[in-house]
PyMOL Python script that loads the backbone (N, CA, C, O; Angstrom):
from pymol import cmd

cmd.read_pdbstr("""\
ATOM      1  N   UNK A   1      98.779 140.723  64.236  1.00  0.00           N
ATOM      2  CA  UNK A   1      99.211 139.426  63.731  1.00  0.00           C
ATOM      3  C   UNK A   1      98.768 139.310  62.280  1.00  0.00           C
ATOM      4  O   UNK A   1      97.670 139.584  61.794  1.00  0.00           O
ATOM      5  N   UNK A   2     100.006 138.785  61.622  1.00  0.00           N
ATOM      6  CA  UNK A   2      99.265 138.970  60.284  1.00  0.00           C
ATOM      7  C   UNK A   2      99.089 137.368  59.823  1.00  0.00           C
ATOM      8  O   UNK A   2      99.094 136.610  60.794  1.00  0.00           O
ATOM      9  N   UNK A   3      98.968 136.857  58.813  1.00  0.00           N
ATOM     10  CA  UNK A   3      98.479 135.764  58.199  1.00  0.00           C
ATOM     11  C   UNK A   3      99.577 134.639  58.118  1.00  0.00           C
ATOM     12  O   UNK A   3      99.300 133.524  58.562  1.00  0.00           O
ATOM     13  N   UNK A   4     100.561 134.837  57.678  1.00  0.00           N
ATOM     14  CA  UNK A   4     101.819 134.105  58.532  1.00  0.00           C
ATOM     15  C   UNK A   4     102.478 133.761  59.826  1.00  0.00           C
ATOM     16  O   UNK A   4     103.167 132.805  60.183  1.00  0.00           O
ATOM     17  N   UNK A   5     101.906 135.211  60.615  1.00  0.00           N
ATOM     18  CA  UNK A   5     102.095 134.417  61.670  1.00  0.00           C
ATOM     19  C   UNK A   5     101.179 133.693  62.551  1.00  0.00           C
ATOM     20  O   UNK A   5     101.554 133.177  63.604  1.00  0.00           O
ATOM     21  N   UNK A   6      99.636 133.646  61.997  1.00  0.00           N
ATOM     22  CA  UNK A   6      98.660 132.910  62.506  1.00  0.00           C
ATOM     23  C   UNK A   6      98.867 131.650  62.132  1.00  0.00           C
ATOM     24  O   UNK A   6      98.293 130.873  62.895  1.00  0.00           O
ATOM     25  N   UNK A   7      99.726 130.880  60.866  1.00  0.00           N
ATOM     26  CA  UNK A   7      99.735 130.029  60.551  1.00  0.00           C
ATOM     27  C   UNK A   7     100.886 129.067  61.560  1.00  0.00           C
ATOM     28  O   UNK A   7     100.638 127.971  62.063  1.00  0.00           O
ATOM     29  N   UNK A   8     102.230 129.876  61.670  1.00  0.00           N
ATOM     30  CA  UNK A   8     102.909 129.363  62.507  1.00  0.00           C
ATOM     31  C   UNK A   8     102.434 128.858  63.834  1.00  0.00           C
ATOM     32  O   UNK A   8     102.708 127.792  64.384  1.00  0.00           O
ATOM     33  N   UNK A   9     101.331 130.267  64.413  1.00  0.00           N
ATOM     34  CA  UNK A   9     101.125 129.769  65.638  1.00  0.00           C
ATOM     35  C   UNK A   9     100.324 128.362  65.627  1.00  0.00           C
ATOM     36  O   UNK A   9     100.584 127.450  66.411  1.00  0.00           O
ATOM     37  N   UNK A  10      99.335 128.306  64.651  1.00  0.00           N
ATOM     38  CA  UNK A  10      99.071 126.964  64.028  1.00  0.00           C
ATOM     39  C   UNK A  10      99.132 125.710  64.307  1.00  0.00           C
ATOM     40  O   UNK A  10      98.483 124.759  64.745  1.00  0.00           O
ATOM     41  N   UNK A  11     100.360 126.102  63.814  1.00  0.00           N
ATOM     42  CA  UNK A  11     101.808 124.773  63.395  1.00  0.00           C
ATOM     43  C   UNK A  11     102.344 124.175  64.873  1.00  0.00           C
ATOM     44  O   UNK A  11     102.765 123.049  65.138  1.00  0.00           O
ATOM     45  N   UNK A  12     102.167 125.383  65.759  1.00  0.00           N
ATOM     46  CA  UNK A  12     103.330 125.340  66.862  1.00  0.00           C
ATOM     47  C   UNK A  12     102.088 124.834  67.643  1.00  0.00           C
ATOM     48  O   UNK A  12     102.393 124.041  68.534  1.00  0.00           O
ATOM     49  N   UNK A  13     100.896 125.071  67.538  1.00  0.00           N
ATOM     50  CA  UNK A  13      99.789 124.597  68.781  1.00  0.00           C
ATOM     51  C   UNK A  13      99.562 122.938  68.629  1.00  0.00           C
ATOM     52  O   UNK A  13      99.692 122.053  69.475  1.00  0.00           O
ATOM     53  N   UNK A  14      99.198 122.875  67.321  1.00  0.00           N
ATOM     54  CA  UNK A  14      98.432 121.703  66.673  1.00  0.00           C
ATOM     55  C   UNK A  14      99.558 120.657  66.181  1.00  0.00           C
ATOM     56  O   UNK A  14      99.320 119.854  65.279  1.00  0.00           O
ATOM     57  N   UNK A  15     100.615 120.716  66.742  1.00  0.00           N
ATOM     58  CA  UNK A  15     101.947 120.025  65.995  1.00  0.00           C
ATOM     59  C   UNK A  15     101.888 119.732  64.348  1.00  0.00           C
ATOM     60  O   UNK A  15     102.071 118.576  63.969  1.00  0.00           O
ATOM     61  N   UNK A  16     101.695 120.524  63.620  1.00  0.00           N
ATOM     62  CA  UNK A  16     101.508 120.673  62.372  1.00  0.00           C
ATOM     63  C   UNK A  16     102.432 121.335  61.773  1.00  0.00           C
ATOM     64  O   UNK A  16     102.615 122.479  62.190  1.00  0.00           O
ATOM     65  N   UNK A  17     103.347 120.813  60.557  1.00  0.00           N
ATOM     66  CA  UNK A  17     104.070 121.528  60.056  1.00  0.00           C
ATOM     67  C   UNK A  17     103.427 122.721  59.359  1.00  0.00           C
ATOM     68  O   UNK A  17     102.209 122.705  59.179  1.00  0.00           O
ATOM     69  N   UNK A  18     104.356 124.028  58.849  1.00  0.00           N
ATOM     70  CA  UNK A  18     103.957 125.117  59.021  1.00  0.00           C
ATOM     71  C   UNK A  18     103.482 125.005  57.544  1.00  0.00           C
ATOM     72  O   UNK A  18     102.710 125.943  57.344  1.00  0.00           O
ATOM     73  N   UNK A  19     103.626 124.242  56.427  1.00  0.00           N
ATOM     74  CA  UNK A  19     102.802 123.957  54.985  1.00  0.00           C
ATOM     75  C   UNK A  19     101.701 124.031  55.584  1.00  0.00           C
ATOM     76  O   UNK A  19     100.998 125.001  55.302  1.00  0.00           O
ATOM     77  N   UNK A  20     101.197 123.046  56.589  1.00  0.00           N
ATOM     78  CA  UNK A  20     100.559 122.090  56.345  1.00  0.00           C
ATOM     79  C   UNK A  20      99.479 123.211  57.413  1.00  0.00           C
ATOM     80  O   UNK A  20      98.267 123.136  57.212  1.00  0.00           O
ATOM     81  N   UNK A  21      99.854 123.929  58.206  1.00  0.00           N
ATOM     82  CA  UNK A  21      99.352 124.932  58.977  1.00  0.00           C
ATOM     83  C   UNK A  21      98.726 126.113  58.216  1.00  0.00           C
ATOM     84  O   UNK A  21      97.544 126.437  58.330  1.00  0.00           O
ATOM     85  N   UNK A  22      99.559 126.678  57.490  1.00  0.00           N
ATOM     86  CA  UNK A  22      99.048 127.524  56.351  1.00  0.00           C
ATOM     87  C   UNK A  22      98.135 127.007  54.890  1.00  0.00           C
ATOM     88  O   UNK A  22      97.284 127.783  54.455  1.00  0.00           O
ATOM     89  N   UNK A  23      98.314 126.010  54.367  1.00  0.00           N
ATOM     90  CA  UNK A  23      96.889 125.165  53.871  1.00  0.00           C
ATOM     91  C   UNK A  23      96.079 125.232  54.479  1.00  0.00           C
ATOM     92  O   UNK A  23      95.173 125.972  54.097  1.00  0.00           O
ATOM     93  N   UNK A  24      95.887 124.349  56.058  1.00  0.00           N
ATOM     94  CA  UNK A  24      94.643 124.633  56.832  1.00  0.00           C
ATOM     95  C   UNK A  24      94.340 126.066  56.768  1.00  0.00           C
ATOM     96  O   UNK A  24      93.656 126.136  55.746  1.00  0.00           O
ATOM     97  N   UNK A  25      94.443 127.296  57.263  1.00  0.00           N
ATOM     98  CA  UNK A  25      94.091 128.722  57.298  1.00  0.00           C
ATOM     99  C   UNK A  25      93.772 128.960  55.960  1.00  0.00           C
ATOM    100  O   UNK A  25      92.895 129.797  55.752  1.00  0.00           O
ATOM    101  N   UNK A  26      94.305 128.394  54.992  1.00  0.00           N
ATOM    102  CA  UNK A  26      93.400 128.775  53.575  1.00  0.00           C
ATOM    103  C   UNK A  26      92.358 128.539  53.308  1.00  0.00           C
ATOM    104  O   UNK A  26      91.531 129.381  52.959  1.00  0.00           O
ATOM    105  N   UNK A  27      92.038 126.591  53.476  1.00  0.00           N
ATOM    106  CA  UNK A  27      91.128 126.225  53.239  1.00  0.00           C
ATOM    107  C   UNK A  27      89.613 127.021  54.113  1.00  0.00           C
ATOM    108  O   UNK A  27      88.495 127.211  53.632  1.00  0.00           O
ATOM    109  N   UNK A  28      90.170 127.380  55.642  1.00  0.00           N
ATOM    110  CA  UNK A  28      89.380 127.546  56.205  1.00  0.00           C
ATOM    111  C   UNK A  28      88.820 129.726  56.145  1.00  0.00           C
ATOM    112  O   UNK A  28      87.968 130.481  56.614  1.00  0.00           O
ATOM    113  N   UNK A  29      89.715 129.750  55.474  1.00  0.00           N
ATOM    114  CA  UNK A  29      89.521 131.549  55.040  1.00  0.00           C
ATOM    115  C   UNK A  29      88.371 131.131  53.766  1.00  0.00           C
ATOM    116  O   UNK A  29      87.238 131.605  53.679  1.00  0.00           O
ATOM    117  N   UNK A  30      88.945 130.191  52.889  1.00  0.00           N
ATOM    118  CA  UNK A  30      88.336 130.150  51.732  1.00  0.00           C
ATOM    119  C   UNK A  30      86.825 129.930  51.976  1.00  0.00           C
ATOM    120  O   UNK A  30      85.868 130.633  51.651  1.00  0.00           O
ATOM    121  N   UNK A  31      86.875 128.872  52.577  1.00  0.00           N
ATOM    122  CA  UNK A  31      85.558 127.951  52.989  1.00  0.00           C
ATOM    123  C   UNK A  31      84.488 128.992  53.568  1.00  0.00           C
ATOM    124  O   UNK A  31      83.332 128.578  53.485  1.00  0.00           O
ATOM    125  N   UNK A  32      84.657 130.366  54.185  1.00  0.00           N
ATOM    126  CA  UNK A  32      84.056 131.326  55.386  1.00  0.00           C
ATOM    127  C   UNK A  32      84.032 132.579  53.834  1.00  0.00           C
ATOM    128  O   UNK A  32      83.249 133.519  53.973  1.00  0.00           O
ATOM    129  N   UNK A  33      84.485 132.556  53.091  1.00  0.00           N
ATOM    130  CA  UNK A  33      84.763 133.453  51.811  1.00  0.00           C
ATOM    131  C   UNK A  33      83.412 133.086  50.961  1.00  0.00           C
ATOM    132  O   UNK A  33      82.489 133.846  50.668  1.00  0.00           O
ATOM    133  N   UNK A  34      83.503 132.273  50.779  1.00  0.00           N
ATOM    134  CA  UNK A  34      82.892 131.081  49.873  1.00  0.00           C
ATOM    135  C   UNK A  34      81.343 131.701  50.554  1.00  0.00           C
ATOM    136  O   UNK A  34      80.595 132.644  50.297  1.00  0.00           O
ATOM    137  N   UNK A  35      81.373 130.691  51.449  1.00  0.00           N
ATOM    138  CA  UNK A  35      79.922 130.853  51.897  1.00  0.00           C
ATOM    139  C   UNK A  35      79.432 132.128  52.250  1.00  0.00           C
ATOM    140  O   UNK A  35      78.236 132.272  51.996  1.00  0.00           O
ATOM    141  N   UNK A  36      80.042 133.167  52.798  1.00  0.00           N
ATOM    142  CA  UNK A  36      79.538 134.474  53.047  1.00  0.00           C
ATOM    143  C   UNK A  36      79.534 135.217  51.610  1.00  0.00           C
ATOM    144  O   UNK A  36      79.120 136.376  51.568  1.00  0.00           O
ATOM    145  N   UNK A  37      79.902 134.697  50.650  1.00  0.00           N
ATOM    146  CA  UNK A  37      79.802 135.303  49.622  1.00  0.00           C
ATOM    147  C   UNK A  37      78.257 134.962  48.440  1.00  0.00           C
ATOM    148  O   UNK A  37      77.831 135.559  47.451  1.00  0.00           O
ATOM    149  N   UNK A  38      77.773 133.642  49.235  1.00  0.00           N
ATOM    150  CA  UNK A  38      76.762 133.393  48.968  1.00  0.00           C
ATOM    151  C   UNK A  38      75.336 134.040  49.678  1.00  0.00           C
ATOM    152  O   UNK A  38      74.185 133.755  49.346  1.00  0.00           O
ATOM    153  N   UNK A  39      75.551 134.524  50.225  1.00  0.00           N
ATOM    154  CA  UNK A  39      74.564 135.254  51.096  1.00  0.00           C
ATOM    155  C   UNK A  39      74.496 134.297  52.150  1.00  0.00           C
ATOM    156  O   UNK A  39      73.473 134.605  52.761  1.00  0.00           O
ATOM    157  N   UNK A  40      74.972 133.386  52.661  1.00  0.00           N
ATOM    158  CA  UNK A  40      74.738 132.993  53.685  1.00  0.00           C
ATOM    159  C   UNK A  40      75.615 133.535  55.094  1.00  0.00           C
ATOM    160  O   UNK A  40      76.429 134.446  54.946  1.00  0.00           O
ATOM    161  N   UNK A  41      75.418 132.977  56.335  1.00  0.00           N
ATOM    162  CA  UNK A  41      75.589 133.289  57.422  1.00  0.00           C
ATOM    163  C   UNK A  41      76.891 132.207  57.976  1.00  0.00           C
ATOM    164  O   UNK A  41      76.878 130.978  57.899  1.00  0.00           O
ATOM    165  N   UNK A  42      77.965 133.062  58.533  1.00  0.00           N
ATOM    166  CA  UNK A  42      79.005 131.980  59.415  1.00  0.00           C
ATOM    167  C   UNK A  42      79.337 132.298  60.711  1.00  0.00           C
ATOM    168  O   UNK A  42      79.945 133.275  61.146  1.00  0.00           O
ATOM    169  N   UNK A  43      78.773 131.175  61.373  1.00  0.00           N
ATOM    170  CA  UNK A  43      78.944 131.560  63.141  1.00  0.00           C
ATOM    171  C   UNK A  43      79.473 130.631  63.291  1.00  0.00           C
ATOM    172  O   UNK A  43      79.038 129.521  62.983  1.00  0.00           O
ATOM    173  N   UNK A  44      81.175 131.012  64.108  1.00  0.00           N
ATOM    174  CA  UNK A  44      81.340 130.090  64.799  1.00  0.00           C
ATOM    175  C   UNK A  44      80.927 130.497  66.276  1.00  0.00           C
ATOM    176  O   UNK A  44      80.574 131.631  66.599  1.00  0.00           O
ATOM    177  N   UNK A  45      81.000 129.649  66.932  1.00  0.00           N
ATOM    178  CA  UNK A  45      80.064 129.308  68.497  1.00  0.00           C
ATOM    179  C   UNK A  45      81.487 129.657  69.316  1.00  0.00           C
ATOM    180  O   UNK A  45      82.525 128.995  69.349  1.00  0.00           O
ATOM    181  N   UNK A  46      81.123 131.097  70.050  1.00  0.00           N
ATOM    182  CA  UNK A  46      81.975 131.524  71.331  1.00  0.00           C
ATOM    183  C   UNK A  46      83.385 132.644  70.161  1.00  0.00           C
ATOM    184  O   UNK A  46      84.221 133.160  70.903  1.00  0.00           O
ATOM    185  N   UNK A  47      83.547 132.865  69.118  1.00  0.00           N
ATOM    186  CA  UNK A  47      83.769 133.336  68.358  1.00  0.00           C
ATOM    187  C   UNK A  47      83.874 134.950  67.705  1.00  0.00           C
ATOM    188  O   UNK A  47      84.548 135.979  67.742  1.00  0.00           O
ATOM    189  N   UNK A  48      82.400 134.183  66.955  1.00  0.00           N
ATOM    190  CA  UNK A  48      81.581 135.672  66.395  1.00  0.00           C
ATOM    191  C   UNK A  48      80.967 134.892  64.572  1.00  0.00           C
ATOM    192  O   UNK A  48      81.069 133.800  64.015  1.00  0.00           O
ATOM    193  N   UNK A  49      80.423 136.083  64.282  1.00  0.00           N
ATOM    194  CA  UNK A  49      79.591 135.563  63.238  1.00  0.00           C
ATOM    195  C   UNK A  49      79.828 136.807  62.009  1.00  0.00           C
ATOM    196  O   UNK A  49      79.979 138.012  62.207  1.00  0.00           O
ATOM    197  N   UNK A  50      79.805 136.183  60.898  1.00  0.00           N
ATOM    198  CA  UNK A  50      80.088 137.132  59.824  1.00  0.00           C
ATOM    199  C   UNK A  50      78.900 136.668  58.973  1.00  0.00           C
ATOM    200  O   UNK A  50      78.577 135.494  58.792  1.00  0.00           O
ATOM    201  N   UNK A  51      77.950 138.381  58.191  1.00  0.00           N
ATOM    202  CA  UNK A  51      77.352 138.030  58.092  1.00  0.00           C
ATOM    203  C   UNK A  51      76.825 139.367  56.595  1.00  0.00           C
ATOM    204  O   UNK A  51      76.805 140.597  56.624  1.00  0.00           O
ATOM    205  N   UNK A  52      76.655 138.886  56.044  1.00  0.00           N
ATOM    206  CA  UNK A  52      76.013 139.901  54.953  1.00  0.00           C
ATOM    207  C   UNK A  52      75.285 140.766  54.783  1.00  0.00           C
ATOM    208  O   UNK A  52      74.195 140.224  54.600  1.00  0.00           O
ATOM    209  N   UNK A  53      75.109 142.361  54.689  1.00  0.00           N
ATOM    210  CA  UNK A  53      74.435 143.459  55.300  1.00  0.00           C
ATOM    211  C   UNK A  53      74.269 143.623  54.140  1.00  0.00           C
ATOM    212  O   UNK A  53      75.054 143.291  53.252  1.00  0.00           O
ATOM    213  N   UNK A  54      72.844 144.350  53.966  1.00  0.00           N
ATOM    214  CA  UNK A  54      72.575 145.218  52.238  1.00  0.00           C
ATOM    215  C   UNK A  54      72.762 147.322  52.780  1.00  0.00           C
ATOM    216  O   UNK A  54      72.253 148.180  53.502  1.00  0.00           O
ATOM    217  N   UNK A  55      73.329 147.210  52.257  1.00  0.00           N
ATOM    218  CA  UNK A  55      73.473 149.187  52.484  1.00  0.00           C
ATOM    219  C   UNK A  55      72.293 150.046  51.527  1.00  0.00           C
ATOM    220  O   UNK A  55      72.266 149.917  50.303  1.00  0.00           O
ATOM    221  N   UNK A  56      71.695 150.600  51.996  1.00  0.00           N
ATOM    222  CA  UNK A  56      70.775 150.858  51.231  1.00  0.00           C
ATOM    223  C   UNK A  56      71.177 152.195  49.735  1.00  0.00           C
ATOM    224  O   UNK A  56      72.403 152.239  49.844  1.00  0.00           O
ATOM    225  N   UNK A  57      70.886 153.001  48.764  1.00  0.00           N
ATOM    226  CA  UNK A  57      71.291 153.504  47.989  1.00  0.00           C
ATOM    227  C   UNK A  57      71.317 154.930  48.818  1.00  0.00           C
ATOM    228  O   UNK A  57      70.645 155.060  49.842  1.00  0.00           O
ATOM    229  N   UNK A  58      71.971 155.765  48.408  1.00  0.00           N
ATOM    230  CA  UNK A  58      71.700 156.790  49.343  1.00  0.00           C
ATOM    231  C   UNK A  58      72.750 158.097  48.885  1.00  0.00           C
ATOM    232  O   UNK A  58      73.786 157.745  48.319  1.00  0.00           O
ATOM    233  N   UNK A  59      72.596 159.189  49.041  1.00  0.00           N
ATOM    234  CA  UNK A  59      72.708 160.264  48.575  1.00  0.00           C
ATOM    235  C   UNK A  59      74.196 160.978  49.594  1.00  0.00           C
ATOM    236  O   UNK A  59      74.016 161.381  50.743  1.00  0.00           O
ATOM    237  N   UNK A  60      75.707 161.020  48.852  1.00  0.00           N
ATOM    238  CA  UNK A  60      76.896 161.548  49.927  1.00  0.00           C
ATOM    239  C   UNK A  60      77.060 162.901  48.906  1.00  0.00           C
ATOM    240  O   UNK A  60      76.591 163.382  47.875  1.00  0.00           O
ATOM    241  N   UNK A  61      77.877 163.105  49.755  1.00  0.00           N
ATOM    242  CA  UNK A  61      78.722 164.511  49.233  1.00  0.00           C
ATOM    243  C   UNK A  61      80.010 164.526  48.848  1.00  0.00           C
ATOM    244  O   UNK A  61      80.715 164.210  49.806  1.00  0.00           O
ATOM    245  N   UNK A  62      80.775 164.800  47.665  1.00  0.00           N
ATOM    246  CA  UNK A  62      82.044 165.039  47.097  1.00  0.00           C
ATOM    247  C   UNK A  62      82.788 165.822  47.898  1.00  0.00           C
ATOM    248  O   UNK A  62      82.665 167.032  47.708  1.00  0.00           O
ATOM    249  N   UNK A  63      83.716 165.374  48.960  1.00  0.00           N
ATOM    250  CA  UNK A  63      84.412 165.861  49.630  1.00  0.00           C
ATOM    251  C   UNK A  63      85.166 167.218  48.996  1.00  0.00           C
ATOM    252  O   UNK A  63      85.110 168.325  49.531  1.00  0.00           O
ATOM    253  N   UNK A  64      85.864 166.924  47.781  1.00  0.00           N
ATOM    254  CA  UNK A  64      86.495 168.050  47.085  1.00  0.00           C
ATOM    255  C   UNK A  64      85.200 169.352  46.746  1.00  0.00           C
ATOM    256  O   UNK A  64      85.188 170.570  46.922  1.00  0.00           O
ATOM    257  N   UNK A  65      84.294 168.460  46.243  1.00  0.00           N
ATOM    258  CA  UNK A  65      83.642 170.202  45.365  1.00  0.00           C
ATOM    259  C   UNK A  65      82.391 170.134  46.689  1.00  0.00           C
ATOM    260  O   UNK A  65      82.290 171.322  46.993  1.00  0.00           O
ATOM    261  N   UNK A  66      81.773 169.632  47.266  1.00  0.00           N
ATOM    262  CA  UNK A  66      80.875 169.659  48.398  1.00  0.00           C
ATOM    263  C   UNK A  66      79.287 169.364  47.225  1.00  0.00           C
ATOM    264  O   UNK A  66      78.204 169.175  47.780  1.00  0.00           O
ATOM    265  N   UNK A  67      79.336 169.366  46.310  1.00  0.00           N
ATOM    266  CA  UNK A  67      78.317 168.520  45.424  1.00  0.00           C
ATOM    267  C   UNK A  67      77.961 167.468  45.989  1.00  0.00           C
ATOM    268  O   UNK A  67      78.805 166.663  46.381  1.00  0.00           O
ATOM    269  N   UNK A  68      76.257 167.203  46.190  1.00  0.00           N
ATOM    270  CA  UNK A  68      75.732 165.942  46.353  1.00  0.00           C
ATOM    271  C   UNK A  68      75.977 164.536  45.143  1.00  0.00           C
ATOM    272  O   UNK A  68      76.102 164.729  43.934  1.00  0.00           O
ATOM    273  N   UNK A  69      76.000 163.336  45.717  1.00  0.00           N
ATOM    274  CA  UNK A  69      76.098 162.479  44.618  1.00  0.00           C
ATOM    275  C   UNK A  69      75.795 161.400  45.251  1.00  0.00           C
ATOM    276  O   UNK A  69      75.888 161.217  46.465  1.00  0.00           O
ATOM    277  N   UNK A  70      75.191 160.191  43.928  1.00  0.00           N
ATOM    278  CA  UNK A  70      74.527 159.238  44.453  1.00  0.00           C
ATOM    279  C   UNK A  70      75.084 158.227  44.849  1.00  0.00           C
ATOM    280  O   UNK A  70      75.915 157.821  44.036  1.00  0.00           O
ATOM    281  N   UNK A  71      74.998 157.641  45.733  1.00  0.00           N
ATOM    282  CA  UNK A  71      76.232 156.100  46.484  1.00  0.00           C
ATOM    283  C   UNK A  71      74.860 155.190  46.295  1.00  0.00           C
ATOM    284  O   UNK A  71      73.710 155.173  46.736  1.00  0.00           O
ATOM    285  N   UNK A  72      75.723 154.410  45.324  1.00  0.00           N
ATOM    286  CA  UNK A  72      74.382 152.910  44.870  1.00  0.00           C
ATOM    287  C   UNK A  72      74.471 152.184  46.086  1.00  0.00           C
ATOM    288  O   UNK A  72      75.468 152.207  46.807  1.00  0.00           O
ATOM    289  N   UNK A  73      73.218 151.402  46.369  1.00  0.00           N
ATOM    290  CA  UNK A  73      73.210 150.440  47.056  1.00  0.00           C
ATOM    291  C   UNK A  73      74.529 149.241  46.792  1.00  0.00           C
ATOM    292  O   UNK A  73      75.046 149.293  45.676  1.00  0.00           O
ATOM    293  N   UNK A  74      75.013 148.302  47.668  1.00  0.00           N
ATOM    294  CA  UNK A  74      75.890 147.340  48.014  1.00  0.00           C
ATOM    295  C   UNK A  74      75.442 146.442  48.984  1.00  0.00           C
ATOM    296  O   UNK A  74      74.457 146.440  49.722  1.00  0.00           O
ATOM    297  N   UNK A  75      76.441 145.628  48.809  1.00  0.00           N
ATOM    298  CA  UNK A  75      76.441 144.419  49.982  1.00  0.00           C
ATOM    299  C   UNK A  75      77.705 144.936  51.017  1.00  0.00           C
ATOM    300  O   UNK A  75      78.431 145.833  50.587  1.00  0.00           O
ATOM    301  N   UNK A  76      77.964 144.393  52.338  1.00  0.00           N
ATOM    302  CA  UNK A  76      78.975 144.310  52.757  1.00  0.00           C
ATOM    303  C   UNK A  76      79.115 143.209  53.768  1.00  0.00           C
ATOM    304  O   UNK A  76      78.057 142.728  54.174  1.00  0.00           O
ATOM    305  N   UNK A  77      80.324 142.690  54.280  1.00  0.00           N
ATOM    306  CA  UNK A  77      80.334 141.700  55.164  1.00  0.00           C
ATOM    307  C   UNK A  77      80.306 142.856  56.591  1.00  0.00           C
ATOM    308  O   UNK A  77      80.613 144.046  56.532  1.00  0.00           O
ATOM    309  N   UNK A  78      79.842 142.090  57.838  1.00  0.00           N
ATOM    310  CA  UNK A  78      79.666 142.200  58.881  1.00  0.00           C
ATOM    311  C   UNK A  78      80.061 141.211  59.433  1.00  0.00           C
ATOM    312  O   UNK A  78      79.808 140.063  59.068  1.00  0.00           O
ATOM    313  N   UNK A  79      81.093 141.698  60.893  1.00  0.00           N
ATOM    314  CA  UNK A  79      81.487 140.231  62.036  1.00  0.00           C
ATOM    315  C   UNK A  79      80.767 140.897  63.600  1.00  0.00           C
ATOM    316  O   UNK A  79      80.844 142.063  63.987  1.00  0.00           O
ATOM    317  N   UNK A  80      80.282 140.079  64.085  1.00  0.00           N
ATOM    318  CA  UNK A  80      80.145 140.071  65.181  1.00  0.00           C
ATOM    319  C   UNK A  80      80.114 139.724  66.249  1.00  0.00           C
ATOM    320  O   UNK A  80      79.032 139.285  66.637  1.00  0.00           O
ATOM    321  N   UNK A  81      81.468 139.760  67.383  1.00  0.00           N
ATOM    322  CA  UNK A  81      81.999 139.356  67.772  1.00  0.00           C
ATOM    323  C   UNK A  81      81.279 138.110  69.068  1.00  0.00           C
ATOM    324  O   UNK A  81      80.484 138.589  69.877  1.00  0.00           O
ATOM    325  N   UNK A  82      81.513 137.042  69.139  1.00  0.00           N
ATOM    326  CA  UNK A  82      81.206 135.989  70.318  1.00  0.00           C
ATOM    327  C   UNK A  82      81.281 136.396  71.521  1.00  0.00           C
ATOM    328  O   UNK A  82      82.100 137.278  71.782  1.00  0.00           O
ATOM    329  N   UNK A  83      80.295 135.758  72.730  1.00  0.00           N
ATOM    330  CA  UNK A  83      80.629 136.226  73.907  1.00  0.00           C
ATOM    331  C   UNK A  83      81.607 135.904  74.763  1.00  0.00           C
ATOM    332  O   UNK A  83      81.874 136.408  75.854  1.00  0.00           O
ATOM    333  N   UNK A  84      82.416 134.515  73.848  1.00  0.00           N
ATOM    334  CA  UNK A  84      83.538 134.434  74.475  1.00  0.00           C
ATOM    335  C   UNK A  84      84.691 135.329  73.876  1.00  0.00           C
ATOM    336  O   UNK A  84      85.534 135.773  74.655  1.00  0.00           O
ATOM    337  N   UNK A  85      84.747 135.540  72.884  1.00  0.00           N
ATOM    338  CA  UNK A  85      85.581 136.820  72.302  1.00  0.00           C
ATOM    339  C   UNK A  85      85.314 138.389  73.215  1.00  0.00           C
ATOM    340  O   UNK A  85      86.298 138.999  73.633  1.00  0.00           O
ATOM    341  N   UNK A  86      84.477 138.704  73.353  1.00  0.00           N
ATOM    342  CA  UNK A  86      83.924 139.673  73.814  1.00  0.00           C
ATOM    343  C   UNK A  86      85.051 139.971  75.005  1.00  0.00           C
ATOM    344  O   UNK A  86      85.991 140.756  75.130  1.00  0.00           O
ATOM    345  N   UNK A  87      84.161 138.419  76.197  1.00  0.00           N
ATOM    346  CA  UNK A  87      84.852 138.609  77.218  1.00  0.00           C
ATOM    347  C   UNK A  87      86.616 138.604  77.326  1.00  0.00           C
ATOM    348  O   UNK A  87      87.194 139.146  78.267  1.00  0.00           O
ATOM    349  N   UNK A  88      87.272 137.967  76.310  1.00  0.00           N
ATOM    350  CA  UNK A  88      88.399 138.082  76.508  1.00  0.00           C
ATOM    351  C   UNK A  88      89.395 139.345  76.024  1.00  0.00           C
ATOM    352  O   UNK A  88      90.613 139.455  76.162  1.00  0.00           O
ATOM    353  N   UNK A  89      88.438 140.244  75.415  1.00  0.00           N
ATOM    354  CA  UNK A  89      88.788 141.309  74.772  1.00  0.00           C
ATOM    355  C   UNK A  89      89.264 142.401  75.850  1.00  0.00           C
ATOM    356  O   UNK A  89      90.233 143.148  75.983  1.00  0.00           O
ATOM    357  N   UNK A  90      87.726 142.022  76.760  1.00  0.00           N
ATOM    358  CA  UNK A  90      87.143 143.224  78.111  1.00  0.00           C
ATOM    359  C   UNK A  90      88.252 143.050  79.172  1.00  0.00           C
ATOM    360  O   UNK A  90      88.286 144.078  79.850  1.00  0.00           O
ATOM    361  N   UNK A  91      89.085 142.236  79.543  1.00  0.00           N
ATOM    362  CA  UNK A  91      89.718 141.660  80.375  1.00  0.00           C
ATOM    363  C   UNK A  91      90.864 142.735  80.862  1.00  0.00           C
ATOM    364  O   UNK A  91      91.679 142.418  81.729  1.00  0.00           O
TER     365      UNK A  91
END
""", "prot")
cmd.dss("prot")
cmd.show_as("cartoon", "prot")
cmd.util.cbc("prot")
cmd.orient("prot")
């Protein structure tokens, strides 16, 4: 499902026209963007939680020449999935 059609389904659950469906999914991508980009933490409850990991600096290999080389430390996002997500996954 891609991003249009999450919005429709949206529209079609919440009797919301499909503008007005796809605004909401922005605001609420933005809003989860926003804050995980601050280092903070977003759980929704029964869901899952996205959450900011530090990768530490660390030493790969150049696939082409097989030379070691250095991979700087980063941030990355992490989700992890709710136990009601979970269970409906397992089903």
């Amino acid at each position: 499902m891609r991003k249009p059609e999450l919005a429709a389904a949206i529209a079609e659950r919440a009797d919301l026209s499909k503008d007005k469906a796809s605004q909401v999914l922005n605001v609420i991508l933005d809003e989860i963007t926003g804050t995980v980009s601050k280092g903070n933490d977003v759980t929704l409850i029964g869901f899952g939680s996205f959450t900011v990991r530090e990768r530490a600096a660390r030493t790969g290999k150049n696939p082409q020449t097989g030379k070691p080389l250095n991979i700087p430390a980063s941030k990355t996002v992490a989700f992890k999935p709710g136990k009601a997500l979970k269970d409906a996954v397992s089903k």
